[in-house]
PyMOL Python script that loads the backbone (N, CA, C, O; Angstrom):
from pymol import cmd

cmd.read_pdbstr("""\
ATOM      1  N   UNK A   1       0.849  -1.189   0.000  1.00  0.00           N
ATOM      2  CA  UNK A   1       0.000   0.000   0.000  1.00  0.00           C
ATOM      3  C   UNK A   1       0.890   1.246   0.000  1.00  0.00           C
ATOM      4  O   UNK A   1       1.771   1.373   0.850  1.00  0.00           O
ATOM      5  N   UNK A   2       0.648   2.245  -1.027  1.00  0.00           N
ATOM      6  CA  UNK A   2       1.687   3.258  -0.754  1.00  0.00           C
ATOM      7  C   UNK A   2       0.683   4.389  -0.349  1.00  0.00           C
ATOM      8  O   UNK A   2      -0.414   4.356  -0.907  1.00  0.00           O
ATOM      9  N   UNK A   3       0.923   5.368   0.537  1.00  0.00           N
ATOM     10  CA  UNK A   3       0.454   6.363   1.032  1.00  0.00           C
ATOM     11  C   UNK A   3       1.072   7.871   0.607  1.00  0.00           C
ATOM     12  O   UNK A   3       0.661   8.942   1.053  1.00  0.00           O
ATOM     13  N   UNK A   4       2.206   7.683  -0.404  1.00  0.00           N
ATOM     14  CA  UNK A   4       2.862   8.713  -0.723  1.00  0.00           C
ATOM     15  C   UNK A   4       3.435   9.677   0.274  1.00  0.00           C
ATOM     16  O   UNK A   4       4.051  10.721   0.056  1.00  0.00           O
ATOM     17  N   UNK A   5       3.150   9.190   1.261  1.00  0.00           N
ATOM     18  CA  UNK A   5       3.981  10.429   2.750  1.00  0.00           C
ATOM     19  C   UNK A   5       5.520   9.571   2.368  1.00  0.00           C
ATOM     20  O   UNK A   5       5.494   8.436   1.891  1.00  0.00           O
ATOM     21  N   UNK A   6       6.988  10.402   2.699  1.00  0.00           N
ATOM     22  CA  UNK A   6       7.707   9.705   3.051  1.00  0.00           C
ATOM     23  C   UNK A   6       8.252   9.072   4.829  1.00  0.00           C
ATOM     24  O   UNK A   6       8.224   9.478   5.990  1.00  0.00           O
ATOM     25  N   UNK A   7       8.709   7.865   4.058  1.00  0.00           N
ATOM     26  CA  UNK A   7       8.993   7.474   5.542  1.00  0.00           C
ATOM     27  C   UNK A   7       8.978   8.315   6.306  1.00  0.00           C
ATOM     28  O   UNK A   7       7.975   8.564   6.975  1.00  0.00           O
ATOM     29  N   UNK A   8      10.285   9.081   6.417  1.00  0.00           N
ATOM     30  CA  UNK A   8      10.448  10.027   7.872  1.00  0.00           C
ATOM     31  C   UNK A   8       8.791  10.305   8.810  1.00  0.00           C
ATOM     32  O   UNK A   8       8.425  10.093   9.966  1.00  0.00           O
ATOM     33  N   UNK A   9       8.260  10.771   7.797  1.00  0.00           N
ATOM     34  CA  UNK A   9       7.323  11.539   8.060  1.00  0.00           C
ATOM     35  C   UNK A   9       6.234  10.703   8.959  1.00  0.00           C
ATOM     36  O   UNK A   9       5.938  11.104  10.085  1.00  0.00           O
ATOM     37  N   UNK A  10       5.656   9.518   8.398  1.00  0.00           N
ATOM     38  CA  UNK A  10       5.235   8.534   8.768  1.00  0.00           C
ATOM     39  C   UNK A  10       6.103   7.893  10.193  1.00  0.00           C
ATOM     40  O   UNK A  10       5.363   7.436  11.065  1.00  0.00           O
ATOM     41  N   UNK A  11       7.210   7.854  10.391  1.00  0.00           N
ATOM     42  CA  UNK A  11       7.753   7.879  11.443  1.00  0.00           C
ATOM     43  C   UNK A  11       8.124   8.513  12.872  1.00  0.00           C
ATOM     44  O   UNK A  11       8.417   8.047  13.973  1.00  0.00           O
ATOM     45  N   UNK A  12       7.932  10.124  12.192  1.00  0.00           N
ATOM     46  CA  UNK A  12       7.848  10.951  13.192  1.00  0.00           C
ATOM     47  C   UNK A  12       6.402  10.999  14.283  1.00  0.00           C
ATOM     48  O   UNK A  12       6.250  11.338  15.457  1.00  0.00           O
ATOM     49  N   UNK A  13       5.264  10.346  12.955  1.00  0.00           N
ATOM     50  CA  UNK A  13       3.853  10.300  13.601  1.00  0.00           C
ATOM     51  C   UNK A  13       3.890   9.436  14.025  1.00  0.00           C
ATOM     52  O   UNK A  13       3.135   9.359  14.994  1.00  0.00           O
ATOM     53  N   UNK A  14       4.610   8.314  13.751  1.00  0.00           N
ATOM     54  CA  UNK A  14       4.515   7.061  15.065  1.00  0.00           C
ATOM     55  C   UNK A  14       5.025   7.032  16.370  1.00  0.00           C
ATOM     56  O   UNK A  14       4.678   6.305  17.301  1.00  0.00           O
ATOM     57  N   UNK A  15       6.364   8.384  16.320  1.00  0.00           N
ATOM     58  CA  UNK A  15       7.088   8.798  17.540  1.00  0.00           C
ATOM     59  C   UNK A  15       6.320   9.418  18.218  1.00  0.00           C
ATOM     60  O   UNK A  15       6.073   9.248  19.412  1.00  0.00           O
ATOM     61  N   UNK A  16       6.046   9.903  17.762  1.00  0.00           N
ATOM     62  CA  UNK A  16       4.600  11.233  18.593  1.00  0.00           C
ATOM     63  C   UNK A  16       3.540  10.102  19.597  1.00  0.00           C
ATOM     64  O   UNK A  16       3.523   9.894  20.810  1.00  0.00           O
ATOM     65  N   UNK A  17       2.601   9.445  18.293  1.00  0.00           N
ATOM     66  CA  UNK A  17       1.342   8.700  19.614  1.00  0.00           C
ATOM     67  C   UNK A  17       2.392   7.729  20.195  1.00  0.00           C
ATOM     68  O   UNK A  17       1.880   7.501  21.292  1.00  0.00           O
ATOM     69  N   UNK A  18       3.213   7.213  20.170  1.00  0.00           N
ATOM     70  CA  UNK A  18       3.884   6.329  20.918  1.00  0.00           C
ATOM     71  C   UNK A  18       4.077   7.149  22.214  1.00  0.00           C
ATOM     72  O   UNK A  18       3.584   6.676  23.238  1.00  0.00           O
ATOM     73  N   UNK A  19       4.909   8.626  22.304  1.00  0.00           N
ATOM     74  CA  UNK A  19       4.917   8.946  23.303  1.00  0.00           C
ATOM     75  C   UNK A  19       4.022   9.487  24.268  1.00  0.00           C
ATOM     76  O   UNK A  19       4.219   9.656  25.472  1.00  0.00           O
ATOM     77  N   UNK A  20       2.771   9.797  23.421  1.00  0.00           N
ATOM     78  CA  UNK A  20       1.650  10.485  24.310  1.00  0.00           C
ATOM     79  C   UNK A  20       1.042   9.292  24.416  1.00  0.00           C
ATOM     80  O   UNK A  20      -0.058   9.527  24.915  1.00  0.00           O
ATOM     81  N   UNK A  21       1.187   7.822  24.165  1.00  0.00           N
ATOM     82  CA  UNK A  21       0.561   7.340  24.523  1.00  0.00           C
ATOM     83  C   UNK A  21       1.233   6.407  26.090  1.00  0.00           C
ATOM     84  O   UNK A  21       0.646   5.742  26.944  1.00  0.00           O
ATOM     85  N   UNK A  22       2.284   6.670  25.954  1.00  0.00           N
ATOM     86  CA  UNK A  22       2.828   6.240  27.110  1.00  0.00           C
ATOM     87  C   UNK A  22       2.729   7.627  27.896  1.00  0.00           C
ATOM     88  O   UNK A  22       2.895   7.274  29.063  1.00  0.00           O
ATOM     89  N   UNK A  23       2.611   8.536  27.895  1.00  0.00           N
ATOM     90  CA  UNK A  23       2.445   9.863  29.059  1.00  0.00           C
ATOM     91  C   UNK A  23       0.800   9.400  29.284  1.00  0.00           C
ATOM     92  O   UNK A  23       0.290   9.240  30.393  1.00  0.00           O
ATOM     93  N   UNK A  24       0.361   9.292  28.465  1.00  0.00           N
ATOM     94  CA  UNK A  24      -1.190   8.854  29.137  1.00  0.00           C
ATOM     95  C   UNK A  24      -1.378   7.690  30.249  1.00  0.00           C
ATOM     96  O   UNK A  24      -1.893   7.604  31.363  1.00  0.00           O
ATOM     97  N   UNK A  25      -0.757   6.927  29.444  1.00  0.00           N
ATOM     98  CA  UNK A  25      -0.741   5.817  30.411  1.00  0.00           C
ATOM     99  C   UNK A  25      -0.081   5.783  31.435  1.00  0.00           C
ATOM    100  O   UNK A  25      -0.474   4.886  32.182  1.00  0.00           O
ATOM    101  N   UNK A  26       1.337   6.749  32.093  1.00  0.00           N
ATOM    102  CA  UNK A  26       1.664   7.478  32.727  1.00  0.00           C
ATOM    103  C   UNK A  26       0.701   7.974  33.564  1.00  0.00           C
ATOM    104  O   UNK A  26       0.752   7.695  34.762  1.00  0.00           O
ATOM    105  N   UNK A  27      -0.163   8.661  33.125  1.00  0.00           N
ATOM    106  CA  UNK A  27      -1.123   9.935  33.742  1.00  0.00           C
ATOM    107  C   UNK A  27      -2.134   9.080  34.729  1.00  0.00           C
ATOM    108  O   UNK A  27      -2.252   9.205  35.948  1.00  0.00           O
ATOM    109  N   UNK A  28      -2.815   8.190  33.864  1.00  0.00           N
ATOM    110  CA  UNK A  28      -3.906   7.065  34.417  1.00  0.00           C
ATOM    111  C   UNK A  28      -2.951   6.254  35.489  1.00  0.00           C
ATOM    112  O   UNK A  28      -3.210   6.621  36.635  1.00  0.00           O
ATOM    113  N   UNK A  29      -2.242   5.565  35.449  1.00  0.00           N
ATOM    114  CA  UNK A  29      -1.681   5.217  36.741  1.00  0.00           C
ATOM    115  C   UNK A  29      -1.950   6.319  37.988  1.00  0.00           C
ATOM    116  O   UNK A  29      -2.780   6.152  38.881  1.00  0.00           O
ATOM    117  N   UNK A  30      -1.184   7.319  37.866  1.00  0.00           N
ATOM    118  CA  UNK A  30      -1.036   8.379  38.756  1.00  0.00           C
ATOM    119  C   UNK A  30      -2.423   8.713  39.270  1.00  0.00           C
ATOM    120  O   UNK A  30      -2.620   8.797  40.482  1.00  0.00           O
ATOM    121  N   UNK A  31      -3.555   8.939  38.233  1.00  0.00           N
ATOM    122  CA  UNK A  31      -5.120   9.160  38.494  1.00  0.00           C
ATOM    123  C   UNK A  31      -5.183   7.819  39.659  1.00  0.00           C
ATOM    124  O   UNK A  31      -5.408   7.886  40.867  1.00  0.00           O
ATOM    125  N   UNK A  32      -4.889   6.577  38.785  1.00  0.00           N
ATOM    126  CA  UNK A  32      -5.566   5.563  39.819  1.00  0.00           C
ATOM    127  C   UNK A  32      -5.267   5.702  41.271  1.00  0.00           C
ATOM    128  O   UNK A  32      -6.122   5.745  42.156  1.00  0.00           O
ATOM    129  N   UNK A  33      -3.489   5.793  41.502  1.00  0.00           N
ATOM    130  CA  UNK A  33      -3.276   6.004  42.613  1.00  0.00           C
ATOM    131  C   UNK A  33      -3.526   6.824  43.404  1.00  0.00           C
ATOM    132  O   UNK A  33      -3.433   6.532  44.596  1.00  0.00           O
ATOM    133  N   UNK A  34      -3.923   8.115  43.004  1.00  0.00           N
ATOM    134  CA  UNK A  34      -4.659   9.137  43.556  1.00  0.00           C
ATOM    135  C   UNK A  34      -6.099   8.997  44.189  1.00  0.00           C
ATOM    136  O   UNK A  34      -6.471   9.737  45.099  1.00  0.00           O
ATOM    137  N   UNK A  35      -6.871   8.016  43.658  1.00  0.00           N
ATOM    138  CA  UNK A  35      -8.552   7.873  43.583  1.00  0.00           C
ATOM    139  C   UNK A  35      -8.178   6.905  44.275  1.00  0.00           C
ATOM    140  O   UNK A  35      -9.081   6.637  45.067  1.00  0.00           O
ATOM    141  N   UNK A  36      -7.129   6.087  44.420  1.00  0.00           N
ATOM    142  CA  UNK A  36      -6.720   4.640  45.847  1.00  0.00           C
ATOM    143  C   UNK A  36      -6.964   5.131  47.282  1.00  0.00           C
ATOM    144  O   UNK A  36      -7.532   4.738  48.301  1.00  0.00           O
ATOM    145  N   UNK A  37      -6.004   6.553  46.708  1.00  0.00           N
ATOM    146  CA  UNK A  37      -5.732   7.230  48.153  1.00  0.00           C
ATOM    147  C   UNK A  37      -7.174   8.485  48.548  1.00  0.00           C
ATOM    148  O   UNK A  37      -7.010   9.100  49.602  1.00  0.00           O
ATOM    149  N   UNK A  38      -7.889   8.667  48.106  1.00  0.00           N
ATOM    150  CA  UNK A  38      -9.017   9.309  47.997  1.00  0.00           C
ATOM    151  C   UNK A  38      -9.740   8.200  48.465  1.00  0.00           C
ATOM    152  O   UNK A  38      -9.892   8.282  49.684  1.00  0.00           O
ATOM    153  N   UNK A  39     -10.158   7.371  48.059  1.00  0.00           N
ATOM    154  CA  UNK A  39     -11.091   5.894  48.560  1.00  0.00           C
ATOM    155  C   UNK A  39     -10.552   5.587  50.474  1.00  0.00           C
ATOM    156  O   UNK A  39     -11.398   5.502  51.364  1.00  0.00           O
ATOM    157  N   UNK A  40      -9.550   5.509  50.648  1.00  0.00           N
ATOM    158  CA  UNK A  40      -8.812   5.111  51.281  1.00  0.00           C
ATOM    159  C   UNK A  40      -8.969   6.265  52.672  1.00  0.00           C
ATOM    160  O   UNK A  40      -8.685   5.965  53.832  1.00  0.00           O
ATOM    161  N   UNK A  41      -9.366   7.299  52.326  1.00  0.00           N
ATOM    162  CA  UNK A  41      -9.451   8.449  53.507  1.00  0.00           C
ATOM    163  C   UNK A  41     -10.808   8.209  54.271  1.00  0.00           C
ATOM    164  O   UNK A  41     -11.658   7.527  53.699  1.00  0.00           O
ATOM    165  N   UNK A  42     -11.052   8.678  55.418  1.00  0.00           N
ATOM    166  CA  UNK A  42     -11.878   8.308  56.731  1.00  0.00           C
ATOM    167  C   UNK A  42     -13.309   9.795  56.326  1.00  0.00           C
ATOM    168  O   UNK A  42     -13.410  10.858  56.940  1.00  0.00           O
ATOM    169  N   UNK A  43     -13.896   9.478  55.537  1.00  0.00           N
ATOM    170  CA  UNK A  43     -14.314  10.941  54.936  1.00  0.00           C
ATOM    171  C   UNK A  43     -14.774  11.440  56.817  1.00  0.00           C
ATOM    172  O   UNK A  43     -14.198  12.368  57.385  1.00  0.00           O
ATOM    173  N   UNK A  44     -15.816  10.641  57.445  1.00  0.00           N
ATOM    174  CA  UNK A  44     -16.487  11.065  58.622  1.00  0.00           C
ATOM    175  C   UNK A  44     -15.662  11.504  59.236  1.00  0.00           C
ATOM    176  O   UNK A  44     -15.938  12.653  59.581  1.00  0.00           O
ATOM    177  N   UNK A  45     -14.398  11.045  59.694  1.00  0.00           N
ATOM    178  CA  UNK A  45     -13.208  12.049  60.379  1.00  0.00           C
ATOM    179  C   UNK A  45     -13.044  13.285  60.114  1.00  0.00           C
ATOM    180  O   UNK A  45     -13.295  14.015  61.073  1.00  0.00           O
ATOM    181  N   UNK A  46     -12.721  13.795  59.186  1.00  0.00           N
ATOM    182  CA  UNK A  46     -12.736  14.356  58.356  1.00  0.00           C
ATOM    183  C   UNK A  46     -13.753  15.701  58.392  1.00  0.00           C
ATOM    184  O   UNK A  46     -13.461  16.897  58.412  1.00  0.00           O
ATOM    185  N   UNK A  47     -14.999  15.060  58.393  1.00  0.00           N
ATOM    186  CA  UNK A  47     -16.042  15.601  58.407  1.00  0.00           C
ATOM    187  C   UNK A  47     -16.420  16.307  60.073  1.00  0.00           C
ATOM    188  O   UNK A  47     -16.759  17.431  60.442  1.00  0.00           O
ATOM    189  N   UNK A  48     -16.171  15.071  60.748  1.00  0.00           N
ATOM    190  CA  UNK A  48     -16.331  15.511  62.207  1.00  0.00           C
ATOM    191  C   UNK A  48     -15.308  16.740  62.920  1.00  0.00           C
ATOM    192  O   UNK A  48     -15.684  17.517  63.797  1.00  0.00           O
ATOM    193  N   UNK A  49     -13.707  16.691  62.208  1.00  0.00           N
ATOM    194  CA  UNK A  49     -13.069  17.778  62.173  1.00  0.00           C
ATOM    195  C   UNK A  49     -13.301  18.875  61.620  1.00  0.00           C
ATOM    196  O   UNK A  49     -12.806  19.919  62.045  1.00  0.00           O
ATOM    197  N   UNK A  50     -14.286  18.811  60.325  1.00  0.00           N
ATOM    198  CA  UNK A  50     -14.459  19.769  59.930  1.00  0.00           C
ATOM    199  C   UNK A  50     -15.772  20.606  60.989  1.00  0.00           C
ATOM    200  O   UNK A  50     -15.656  21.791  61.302  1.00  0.00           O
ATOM    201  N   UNK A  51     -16.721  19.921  61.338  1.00  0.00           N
ATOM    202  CA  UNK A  51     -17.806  20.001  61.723  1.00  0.00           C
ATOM    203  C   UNK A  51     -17.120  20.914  63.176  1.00  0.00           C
ATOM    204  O   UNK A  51     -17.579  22.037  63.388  1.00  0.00           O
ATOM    205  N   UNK A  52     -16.153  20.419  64.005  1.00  0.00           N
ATOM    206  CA  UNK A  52     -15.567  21.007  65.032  1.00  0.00           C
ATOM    207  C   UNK A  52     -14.867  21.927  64.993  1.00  0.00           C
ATOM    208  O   UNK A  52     -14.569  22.396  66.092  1.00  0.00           O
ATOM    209  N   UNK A  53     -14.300  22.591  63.773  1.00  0.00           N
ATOM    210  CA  UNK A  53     -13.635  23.615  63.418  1.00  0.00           C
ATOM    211  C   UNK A  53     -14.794  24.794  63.666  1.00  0.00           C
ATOM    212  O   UNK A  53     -14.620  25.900  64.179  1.00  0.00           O
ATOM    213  N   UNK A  54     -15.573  24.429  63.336  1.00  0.00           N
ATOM    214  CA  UNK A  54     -16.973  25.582  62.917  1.00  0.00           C
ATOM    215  C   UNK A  54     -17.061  26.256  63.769  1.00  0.00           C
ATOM    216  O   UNK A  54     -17.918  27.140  63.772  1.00  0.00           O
TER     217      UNK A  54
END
""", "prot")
cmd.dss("prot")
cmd.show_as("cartoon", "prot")
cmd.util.cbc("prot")
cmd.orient("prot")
């Protein structure tokens, strides 16, 4: 199949989503572990401190 782009070119676009696709997948880890540690918090503590601050 020829697409008439030259290589390079076609290559540079494979460098590109390759790397945003690993920064994404990067990113989503970091989300998950974030929403681990969000799940993971005592909200009513929290709440009851807040409630006592008042």
């Amino acid at each position: 199949m020829r697409t008439r782009l030259p290589h390079g070119h076609i290559a540079t676009h494979a460098a590109n989503i390759s790397f945003h696709a690993q920064r994404l997948n990067r990113c989503a880890a970091e989300l998950s572990a974030a929403l681990a540690e969000l799940q993971a918090l005592d909200v009513r503590a929290l709440l009851a401190e807040f409630e006592a601050a008042r």
